[in-house]
N, C-alpha and C positions, 0 to 999 in steps of 0.2 A: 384418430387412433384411440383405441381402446384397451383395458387392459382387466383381465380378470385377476380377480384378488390371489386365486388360489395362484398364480403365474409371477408375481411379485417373485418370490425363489429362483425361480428361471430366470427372468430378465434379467436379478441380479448376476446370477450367474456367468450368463452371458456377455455382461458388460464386462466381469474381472477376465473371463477371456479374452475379449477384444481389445481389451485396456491393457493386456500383460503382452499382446502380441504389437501392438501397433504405437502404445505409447513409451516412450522412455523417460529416466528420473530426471533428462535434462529439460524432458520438456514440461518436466510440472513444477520446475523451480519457477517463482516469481521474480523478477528483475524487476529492484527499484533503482532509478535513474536518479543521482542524489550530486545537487551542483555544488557542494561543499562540507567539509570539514570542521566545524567550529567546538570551542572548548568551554563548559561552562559558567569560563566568567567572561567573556567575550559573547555571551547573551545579554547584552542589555538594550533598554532606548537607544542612546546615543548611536550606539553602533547600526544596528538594526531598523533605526528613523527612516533614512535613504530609500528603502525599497518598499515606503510609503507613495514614491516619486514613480514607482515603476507600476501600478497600479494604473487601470483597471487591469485586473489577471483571468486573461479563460483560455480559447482553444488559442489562440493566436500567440499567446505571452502568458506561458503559464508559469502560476506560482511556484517560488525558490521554496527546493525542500532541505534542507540541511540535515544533516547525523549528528547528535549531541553524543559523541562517543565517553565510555566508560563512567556513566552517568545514573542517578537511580531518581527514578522518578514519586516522587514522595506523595505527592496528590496530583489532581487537576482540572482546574476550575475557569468558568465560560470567562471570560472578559472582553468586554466592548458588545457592540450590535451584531457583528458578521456571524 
C-alpha cells in the first residue's frame, strides 16, 4: 500500500470518520489489571522479599503490579541487574 504525500489530509480525515463512527470512549480506555493495594510504608525488603520466591515471572506467572496510592514520586533510579 501506497500513499501520496499530498493524501496525508484525506486519510486523516478519513480515519476521524471511521473512528467517530465505529469506536467508542469505552473502548479507548486502557484497563490495568492491578493485584493490590499497598501504602507507602508497607513498601519495603522485608515485606516485598517473598515474591522474590514467586519468580521466574513471564507469560505463564506474571509479574505482581501493585498501586502505591496517593503518593508522589520524587525521583527514580535503576537498581539491581533486571
Amino acid at each position: 500500500m501506497s500513499l501520496k504525500i499530498n493524501d496525508i489530509g484525506l486519510l486523516e480525515k478519513l480515519i476521524k470518520e471511521y473512528s467517530s463512527i465505529n469506536i467508542n470512549n469505552e473502548q479507548t480506555k486502557k484497563v490495568i489489571n492491578v493485584d493490590t493495594l499497598i501504602h507507602a510504608h508497607e513498601w519495603t525488603t522485608e515485606i516485598l522479599s517473598p515474591l522474590d520466591h514467586m519468580e521466574p515471572f513471564g507469560k505463564q506467572n506474571e509479574e505482581p503490579l501493585f498501586v502505591l496510592q496517593d503518593t508522589i514520586i520524587k525521583s527514580v533510579e535503576k537498581v539491581g541487574t533486571k
